[in-house]
C-alpha positions in Angstrom: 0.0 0.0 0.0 0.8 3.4 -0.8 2.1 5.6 2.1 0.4 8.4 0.8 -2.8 6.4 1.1 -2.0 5.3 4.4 -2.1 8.7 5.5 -4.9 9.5 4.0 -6.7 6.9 5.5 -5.3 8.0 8.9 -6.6 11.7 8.4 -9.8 10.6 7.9 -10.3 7.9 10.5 -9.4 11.2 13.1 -12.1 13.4 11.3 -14.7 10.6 11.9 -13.2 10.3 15.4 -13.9 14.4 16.0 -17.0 14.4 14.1 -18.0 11.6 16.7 -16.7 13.5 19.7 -18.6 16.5 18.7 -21.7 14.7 18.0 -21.3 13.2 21.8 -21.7 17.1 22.9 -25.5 17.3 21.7 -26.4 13.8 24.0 -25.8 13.3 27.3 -23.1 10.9 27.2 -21.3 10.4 30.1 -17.1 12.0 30.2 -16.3 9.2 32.6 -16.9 6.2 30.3 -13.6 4.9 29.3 -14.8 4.7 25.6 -15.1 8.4 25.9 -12.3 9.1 27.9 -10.1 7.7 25.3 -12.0 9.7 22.4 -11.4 13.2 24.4 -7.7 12.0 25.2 -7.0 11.4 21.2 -8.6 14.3 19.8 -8.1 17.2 22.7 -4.6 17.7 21.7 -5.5 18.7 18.3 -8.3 20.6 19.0 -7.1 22.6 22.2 -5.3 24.9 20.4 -7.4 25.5 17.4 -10.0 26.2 20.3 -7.7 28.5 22.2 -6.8 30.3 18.8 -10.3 31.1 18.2 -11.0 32.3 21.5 -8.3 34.7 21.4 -9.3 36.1 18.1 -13.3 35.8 19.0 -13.4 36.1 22.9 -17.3 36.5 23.1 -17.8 33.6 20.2 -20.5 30.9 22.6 -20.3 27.9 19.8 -16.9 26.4 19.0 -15.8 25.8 15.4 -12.8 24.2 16.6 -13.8 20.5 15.0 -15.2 22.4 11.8 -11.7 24.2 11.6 -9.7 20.8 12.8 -11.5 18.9 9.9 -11.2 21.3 7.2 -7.3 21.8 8.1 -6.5 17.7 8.1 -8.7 17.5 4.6 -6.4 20.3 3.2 -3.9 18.0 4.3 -5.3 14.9 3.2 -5.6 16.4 -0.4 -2.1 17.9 -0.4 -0.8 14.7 0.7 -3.1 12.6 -2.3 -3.0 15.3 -5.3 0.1 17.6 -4.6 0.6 21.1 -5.6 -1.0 21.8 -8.7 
């Protein structure tokens, strides 16, 4: 297998990963389960500082893009990665 594909494949398994942690936010799902503990301790470290950049440039912002942001960052990598500069 291509390692280019590889990493696509990577970059999108951790979009789905913060697309599910951010659909977790609109149910009550409970922090302490370990299957959530795990998703907030693989994804956090990505998206604390996009979340602490966008506080700092919108300090009275209530909804965070962070995961929108996160996601459309790792695609932009995910196509550099597959198709190059063009």
């Amino acid at each position: 297998m291509n390692i280019r594909l590889l990493l696509a494949y990577a970059i999108q398994a951790y979009n789905f990963l913060i697309i599910i942690r951010a659909l977790l936010t609109w149910v009550v799902a409970q922090p302490t389960h370990p299957l959530h503990f795990l998703l907030i301790q693989v994804t956090e470290p990505v998206l604390a500082p996009v979340r602490n950049l966008v506080r700092r440039i919108f300090p009275t912002m209530r909804v965070d893009f962070s995961p929108l942001l996160v996601i459309l960052i790792l695609n932009w990598i995910r196509d550099f990665i597959i198709y190059g500069v063009r």
